[in-house]
N, C-alpha and C positions, 0 to 999 in steps of 0.2 A: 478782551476781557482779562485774559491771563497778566498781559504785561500791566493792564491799572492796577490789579490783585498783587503782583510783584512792586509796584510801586507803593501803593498803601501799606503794605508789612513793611517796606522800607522805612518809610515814613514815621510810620509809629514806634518801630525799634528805637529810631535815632530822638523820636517825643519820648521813650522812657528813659534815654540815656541822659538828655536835657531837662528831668520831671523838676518843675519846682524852681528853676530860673531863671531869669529873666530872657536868658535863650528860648525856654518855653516858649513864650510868648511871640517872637519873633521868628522861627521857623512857623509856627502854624502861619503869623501873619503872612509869609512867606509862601509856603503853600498853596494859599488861598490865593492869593496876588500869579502865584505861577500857574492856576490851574484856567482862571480867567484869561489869562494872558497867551496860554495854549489856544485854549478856542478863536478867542480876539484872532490870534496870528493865523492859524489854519484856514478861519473864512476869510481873511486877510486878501491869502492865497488863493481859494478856490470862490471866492464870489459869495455873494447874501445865500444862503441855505436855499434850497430846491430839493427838499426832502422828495418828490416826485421819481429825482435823476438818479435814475441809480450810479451812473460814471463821477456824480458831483458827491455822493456818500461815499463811494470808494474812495474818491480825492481826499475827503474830509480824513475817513476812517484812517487811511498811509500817510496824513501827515501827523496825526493827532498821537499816531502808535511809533513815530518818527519823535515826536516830543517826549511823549515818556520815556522812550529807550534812556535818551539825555538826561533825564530828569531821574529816571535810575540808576543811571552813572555817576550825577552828583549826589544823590541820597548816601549809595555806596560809599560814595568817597570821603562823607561826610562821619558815615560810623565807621570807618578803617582808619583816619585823620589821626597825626601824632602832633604835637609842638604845634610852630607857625601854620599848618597846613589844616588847622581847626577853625572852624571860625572860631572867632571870641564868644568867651561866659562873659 
C-alpha cells in the first residue's frame, strides 16, 4: 500500500508539472496503459488468480510491489529530468 501511495504522489507531482499539455494527456494515457500492463504481466507470471492460495497472492502481491518499485524510479526520473533526458512537451 505504502509503495502504490508513493507512486500515485509521484504521479500526480509530475500531472502538475505537465498541467495543461498535451503531455498531460499522454502521461495519464500512459499511466493507465502501465497499471493494466502490471497486472496483465504479474498474472502473466503467476497463473489465472486463485484468490483461495494464499502462496499465489504472495506471488501476485511481490511481483506487482516489484513493478511499482520501477514505475517509481521512472516517475522520479521523470520530475528530476533536465534537456534530452525529458520526454517531449
Amino acid at each position: 500500500r505504502a509503495l502504490n501511495e508513493r507512486m500515485t504522489h509521484l504521479y500526480r507531482l509530475e500531472l502538475q508539472k505537465v498541467m495543461g499539455t498535451y503531455t498531460e494527456r499522454r502521461l495519464d494515457h500512459a499511466q493507465n496503459l502501465w497499471r493494466r500492463w502490471a497486472n496483465a504481466e504479474c498474472e502473466f507470471r503467476n497463473g489465472p488468480p486463485d484468490w483461495q492460495n494464499a502462496a499465489w497472492s504472495t506471488r501476485q502481491d511481490d511481483c506487482l510491489s516489484g513493478m511499482i518499485r520501477s514505475r517509481i524510479a521512472q516517475l522520479d526520473g521523470f520530475l528530476h529530468c533536465s534537456g534530452a533526458t525529458c520526454p517531449p512537451k
